[in-house]
The first five atom37 places (N, CA, C, CB, O) and aatype in JSON, in Angstrom:
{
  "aatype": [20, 20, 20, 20, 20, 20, 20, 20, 20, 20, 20, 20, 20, 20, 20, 20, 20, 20, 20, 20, 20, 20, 20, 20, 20, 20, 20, 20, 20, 20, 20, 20, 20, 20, 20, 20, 20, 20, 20, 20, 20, 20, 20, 20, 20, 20, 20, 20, 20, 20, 20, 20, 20, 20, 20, 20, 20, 20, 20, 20, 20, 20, 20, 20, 20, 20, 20, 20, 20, 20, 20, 20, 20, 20, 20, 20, 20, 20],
  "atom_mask": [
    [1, 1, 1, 1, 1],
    [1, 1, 1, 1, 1],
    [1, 1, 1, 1, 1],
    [1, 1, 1, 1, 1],
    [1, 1, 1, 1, 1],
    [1, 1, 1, 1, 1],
    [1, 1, 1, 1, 1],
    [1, 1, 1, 1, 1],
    [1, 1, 1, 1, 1],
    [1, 1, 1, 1, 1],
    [1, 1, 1, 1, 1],
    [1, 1, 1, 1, 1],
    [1, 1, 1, 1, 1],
    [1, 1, 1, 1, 1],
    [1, 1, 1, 1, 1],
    [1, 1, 1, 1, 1],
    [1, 1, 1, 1, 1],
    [1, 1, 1, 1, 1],
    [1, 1, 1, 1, 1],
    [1, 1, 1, 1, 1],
    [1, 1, 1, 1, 1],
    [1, 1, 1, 1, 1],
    [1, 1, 1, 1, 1],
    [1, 1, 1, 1, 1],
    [1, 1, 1, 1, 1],
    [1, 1, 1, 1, 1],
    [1, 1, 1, 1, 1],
    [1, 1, 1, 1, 1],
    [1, 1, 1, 1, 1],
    [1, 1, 1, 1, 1],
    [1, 1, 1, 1, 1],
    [1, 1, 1, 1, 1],
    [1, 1, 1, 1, 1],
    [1, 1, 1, 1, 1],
    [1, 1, 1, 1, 1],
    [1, 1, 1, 1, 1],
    [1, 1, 1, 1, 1],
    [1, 1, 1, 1, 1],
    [1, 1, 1, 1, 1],
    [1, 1, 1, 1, 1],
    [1, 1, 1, 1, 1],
    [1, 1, 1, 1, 1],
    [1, 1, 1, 1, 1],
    [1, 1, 1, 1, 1],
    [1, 1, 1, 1, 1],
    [1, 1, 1, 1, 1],
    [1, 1, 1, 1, 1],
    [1, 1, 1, 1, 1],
    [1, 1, 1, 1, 1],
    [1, 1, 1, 1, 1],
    [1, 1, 1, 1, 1],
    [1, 1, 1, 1, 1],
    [1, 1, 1, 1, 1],
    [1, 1, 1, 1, 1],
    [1, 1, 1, 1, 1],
    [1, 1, 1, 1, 1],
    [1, 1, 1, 1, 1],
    [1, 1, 1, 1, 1],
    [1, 1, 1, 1, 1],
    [1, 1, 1, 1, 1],
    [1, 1, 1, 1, 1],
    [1, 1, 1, 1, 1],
    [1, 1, 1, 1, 1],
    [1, 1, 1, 1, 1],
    [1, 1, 1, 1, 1],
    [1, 1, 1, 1, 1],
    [1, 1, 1, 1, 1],
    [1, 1, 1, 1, 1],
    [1, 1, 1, 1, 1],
    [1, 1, 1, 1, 1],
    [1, 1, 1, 1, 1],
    [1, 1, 1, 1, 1],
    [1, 1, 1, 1, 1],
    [1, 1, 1, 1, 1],
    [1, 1, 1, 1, 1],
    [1, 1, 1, 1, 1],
    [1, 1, 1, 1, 1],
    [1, 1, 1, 1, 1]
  ],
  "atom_positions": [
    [[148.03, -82.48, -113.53], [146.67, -82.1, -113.23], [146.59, -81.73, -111.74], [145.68, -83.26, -113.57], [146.79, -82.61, -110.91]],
    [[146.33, -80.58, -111.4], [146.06, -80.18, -110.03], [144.83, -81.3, -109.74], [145.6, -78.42, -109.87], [143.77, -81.72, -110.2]],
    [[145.9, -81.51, -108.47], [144.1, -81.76, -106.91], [143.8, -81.09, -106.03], [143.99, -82.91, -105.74], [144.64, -80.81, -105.17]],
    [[142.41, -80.56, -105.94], [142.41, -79.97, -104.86], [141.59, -80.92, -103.94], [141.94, -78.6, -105.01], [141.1, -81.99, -104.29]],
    [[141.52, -80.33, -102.71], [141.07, -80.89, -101.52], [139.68, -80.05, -101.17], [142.26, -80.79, -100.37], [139.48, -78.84, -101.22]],
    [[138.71, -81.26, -100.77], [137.57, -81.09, -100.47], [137.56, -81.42, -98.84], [136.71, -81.88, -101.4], [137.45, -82.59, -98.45]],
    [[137.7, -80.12, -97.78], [137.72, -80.67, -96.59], [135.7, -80.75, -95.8], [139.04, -79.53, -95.7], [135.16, -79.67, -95.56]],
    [[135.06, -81.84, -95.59], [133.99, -82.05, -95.92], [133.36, -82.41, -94.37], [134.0, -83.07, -97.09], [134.07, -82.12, -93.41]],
    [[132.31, -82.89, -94.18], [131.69, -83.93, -93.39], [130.6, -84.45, -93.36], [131.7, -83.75, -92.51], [129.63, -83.72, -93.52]],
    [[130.42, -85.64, -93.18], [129.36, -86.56, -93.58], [128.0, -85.96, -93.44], [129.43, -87.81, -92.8], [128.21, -85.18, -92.51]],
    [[126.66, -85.81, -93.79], [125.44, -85.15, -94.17], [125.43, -83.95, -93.86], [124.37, -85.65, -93.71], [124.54, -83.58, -93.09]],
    [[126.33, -83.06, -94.32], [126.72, -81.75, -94.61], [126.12, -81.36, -95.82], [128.12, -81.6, -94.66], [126.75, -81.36, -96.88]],
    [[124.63, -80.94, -95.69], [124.04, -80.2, -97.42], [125.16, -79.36, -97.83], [122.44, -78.97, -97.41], [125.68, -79.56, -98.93]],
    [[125.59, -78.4, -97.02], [126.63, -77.31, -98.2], [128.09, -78.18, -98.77], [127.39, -75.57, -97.1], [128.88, -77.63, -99.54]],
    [[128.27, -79.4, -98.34], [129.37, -80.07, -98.74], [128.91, -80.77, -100.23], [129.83, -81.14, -97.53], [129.35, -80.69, -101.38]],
    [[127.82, -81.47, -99.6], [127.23, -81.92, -100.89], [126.66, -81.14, -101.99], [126.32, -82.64, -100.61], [126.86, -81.53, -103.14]],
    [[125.99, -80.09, -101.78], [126.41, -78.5, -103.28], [127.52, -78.48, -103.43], [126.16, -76.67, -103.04], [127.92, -78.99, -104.47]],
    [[128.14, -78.12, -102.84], [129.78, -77.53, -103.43], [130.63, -78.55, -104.12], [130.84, -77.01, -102.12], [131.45, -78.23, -104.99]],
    [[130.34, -80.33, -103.56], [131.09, -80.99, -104.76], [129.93, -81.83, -106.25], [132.16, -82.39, -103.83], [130.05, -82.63, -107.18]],
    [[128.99, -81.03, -105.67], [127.91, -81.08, -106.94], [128.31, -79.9, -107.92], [126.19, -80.82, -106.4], [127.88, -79.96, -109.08]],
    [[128.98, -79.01, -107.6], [129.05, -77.3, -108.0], [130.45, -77.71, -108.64], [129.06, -75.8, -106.45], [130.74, -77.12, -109.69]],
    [[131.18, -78.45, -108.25], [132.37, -78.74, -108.57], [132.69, -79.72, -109.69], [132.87, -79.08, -107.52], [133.82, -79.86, -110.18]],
    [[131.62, -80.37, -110.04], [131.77, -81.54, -110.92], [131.96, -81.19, -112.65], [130.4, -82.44, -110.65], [132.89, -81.36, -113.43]],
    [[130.44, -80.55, -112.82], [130.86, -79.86, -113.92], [132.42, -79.4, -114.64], [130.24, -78.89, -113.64], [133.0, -79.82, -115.65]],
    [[132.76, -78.4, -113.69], [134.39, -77.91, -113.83], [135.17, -78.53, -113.91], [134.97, -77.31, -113.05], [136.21, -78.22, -114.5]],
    [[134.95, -79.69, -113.32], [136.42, -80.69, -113.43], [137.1, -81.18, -115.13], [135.91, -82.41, -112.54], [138.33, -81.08, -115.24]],
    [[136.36, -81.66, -116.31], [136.64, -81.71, -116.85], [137.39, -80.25, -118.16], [135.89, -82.49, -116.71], [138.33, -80.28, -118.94]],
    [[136.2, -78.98, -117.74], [136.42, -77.9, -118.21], [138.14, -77.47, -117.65], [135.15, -76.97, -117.75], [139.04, -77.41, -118.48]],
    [[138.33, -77.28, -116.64], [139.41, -76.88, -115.93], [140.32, -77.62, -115.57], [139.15, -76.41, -115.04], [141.12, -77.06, -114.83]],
    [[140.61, -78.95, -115.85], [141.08, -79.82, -115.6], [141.99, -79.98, -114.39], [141.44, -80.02, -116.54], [143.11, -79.47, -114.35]],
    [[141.43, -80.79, -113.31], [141.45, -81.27, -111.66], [140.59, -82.18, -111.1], [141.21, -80.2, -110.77], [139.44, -82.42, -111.48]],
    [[141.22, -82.7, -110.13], [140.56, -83.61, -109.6], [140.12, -83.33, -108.06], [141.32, -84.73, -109.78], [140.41, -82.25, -107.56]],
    [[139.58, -84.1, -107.49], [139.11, -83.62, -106.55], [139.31, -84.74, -105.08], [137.71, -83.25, -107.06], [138.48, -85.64, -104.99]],
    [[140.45, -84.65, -103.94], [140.3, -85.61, -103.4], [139.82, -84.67, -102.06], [141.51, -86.62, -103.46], [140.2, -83.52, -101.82]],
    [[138.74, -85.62, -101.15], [137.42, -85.18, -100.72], [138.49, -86.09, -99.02], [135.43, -86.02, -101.82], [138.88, -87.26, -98.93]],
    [[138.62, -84.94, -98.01], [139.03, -85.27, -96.75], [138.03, -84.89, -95.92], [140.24, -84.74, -96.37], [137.76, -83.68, -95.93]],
    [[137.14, -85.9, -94.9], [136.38, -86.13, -93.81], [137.17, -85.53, -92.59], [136.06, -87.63, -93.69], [138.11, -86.17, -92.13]],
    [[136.81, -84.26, -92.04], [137.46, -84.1, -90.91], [137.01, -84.43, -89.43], [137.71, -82.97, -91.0], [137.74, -84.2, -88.47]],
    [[136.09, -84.83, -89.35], [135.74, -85.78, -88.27], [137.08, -87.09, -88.04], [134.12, -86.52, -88.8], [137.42, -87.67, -87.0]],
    [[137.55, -87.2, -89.27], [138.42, -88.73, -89.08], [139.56, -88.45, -88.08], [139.22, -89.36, -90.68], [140.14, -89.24, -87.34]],
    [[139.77, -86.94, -88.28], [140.88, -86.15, -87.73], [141.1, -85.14, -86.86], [141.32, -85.75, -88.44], [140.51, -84.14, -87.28]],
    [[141.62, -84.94, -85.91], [141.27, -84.2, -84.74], [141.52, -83.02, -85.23], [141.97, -84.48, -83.46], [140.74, -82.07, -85.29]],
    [[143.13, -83.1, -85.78], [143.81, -81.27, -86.28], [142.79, -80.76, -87.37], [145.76, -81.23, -87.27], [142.7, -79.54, -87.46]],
    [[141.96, -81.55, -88.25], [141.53, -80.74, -89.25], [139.87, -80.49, -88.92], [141.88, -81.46, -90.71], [139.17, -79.69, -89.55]],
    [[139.36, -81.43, -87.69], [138.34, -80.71, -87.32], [138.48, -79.85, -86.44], [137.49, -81.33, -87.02], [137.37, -79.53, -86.02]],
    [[139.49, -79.17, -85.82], [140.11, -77.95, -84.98], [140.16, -77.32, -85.35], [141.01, -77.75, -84.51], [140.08, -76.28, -84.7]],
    [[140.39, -77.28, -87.19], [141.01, -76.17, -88.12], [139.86, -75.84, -88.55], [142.07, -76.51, -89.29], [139.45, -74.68, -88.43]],
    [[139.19, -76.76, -89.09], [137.85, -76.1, -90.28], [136.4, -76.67, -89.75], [138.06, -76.84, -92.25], [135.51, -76.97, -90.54]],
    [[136.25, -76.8, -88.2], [134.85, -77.51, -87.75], [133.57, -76.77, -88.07], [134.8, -77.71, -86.19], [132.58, -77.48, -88.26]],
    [[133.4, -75.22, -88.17], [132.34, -74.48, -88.7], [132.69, -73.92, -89.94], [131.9, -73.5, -87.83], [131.83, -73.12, -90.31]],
    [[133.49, -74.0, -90.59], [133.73, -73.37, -92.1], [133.35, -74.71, -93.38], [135.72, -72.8, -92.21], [132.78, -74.42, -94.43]],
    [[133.71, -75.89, -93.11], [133.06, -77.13, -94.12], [131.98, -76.63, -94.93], [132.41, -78.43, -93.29], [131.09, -76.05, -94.32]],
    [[131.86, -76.76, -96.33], [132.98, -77.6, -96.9], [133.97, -76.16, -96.96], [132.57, -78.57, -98.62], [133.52, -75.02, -96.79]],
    [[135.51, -76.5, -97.25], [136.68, -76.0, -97.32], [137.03, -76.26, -98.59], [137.54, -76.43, -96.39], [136.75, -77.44, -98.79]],
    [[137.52, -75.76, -99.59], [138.1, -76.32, -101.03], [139.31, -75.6, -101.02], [137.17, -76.0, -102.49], [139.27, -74.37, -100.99]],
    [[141.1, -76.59, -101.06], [141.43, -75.81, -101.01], [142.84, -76.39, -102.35], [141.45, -75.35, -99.51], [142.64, -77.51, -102.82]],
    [[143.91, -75.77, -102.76], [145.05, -76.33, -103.61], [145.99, -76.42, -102.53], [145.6, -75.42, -104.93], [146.24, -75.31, -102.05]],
    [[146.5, -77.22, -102.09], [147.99, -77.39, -101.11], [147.46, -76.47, -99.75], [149.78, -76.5, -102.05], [146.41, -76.58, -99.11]],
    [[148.57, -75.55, -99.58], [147.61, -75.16, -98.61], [146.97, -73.96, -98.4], [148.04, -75.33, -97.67], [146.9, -73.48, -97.27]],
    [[146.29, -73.22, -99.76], [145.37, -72.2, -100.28], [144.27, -72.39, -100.02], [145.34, -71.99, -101.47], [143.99, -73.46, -100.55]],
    [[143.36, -71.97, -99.47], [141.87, -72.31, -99.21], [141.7, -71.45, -100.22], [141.04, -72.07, -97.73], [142.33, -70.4, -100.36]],
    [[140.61, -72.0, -101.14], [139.82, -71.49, -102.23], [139.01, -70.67, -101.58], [139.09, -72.46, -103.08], [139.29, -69.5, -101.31]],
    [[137.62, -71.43, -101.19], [136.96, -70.91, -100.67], [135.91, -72.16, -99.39], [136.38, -70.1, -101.85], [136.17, -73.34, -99.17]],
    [[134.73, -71.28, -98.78], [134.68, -71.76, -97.52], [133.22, -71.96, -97.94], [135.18, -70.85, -96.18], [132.73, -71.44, -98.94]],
    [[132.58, -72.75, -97.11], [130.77, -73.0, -97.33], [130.06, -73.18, -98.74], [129.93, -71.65, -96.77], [129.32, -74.15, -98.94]],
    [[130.29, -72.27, -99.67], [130.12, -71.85, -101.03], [131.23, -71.99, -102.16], [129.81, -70.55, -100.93], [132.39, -71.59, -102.05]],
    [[130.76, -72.52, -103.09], [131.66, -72.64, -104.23], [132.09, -71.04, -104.88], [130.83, -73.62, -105.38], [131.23, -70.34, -105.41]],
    [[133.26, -70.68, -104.78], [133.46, -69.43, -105.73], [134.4, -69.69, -106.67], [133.89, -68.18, -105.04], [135.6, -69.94, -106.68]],
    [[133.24, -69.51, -107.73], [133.96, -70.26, -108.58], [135.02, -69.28, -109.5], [132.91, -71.09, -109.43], [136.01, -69.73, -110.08]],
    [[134.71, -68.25, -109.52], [135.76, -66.96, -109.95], [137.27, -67.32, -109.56], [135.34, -65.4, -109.04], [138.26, -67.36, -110.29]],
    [[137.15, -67.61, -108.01], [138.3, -67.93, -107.01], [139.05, -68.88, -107.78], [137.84, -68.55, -105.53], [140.22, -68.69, -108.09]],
    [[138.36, -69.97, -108.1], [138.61, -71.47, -108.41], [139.57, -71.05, -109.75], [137.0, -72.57, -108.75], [140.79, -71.18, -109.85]],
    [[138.63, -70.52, -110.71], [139.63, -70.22, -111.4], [140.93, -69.57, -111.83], [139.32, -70.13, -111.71], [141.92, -69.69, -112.56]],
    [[140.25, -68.74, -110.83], [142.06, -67.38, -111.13], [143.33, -68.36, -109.85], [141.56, -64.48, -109.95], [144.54, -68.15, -109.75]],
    [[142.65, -69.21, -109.18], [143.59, -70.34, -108.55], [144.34, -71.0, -109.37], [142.93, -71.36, -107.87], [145.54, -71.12, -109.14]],
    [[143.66, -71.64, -110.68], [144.14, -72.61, -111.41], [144.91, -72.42, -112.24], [143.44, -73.18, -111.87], [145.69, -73.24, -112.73]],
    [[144.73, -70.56, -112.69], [145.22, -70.1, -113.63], [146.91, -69.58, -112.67], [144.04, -68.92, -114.4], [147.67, -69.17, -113.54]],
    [[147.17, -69.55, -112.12], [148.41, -69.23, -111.77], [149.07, -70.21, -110.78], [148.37, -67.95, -111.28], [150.22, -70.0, -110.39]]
  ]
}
């Protein structure tokens, strides 16, 4: 089962849509979702401090702010 990564930060509305946007799918598409705080971390709030939320497989960024979910899938599918 793929995981992807939810790179996030704490009372972030577009973080909280996008793993609201994401829930549904999980069982349809089967993945899980592990959810990284980049505040905890210097390199990954360097990397993604105005793009959050980040969704990405290894190290593919899906997509950035917004769920695309088209993306998500033609990700999963190959």
């Amino acid at each position: 089962m793929p995981e992807l990564t939810l790179y996030y930060r704490e009372g972030c509305h577009l973080c909280d849509h996008m793993l609201a946007a994401l829930a549904p799918l999980q069982a349809e598409l089967g993945f899980t979702v592990r959810q990284r705080d980049i505040d905890g971390n210097a390199a990954l709030r360097e990397r993604f401090n105005e793009k959050v939320p980040v969704l990405a497989l290894e190290d593919e960024i899906i997509c950035c702010h917004f769920l695309d979910e088209k993306g998500l899938r033609d990700t999963l599918k190959s």
